[in-house]
C-alpha positions as CSV (number, residue, x, y, z in Angstrom):
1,X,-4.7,25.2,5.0
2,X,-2.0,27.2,6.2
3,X,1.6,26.7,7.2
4,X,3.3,27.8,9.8
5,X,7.2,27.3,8.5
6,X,8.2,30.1,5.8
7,X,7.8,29.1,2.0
8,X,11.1,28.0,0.2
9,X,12.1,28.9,-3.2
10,X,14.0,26.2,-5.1
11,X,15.5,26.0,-8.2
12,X,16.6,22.9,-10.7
13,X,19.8,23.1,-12.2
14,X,20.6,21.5,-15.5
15,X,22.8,18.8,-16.0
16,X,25.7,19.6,-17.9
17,X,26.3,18.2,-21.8
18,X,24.7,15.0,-22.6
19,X,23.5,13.9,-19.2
20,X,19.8,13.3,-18.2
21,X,19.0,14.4,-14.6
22,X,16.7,11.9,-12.5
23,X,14.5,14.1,-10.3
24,X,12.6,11.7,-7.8
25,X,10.5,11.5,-4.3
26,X,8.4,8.8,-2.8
27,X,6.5,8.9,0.1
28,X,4.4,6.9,2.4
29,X,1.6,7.9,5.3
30,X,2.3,6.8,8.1
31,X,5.4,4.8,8.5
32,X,5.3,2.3,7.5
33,X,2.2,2.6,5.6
34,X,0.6,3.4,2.3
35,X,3.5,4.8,-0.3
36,X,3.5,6.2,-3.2
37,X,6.0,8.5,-5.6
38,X,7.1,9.1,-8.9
39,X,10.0,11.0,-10.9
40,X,10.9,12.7,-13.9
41,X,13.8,12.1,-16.4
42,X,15.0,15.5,-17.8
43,X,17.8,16.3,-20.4
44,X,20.1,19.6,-20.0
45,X,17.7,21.8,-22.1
46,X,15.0,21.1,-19.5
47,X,13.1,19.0,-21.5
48,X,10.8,16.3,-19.8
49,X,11.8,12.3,-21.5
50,X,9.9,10.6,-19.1
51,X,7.5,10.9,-16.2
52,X,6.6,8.1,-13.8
53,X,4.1,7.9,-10.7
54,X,2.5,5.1,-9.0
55,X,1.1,3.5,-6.1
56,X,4.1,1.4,-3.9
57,X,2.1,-0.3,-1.8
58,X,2.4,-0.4,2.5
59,X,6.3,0.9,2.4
60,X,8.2,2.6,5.2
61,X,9.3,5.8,4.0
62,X,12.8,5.7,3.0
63,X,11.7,1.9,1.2
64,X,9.6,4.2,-1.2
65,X,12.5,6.8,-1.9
66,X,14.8,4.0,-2.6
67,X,12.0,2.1,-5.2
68,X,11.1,5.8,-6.9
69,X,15.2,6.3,-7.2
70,X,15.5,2.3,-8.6
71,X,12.6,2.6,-10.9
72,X,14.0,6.4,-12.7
73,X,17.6,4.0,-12.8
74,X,16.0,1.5,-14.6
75,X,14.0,3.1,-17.1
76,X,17.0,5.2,-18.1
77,X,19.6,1.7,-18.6
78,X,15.5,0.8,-20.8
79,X,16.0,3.7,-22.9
80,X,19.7,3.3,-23.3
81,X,20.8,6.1,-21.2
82,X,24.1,6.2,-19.6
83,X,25.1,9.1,-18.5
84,X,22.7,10.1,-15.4
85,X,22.7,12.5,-12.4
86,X,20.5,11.5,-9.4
87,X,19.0,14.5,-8.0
């Protein structure tokens, strides 16, 4: 497959001191229509705490950025974390 639009470097930046960054996407074909997505909790060395992906069901698109964003929320107030960026 190729793609016609130019490729696009990007680069994460850490959170600063004791804050865990919550990277997250969801998606859904067609709109509305089958969604999915996921995220990734990381601390300011980098390091992956916690991954999640999953199935959402028949979503409109933004309904399964706004679940992936409330599901990386709540498993950071799980794990007692309080200090988050939302990336």
């Amino acid at each position: 497959v190729k793609s016609k639009s130019p490729g696009k470097v990007v680069n994460w930046i850490r959170p600063l001191g004791n804050t865990i960054k919550i990277n997250f996407d969801g998606a859904s074909k067609g709109n509305p229509g089958q969604a999915g997505g996921g995220g990734i909790l990381r601390n300011s060395e980098g390091d992956w705490l916690f991954v999640y992906a999953g199935p959402l069901g028949k979503q409109t698109n933004n309904m399964a950025k706004a679940r992936d964003l409330l599901w990386g929320v709540l498993i950071a107030k799980e794990k007692g974390l309080k200090e988050i960026q939302i990336e």
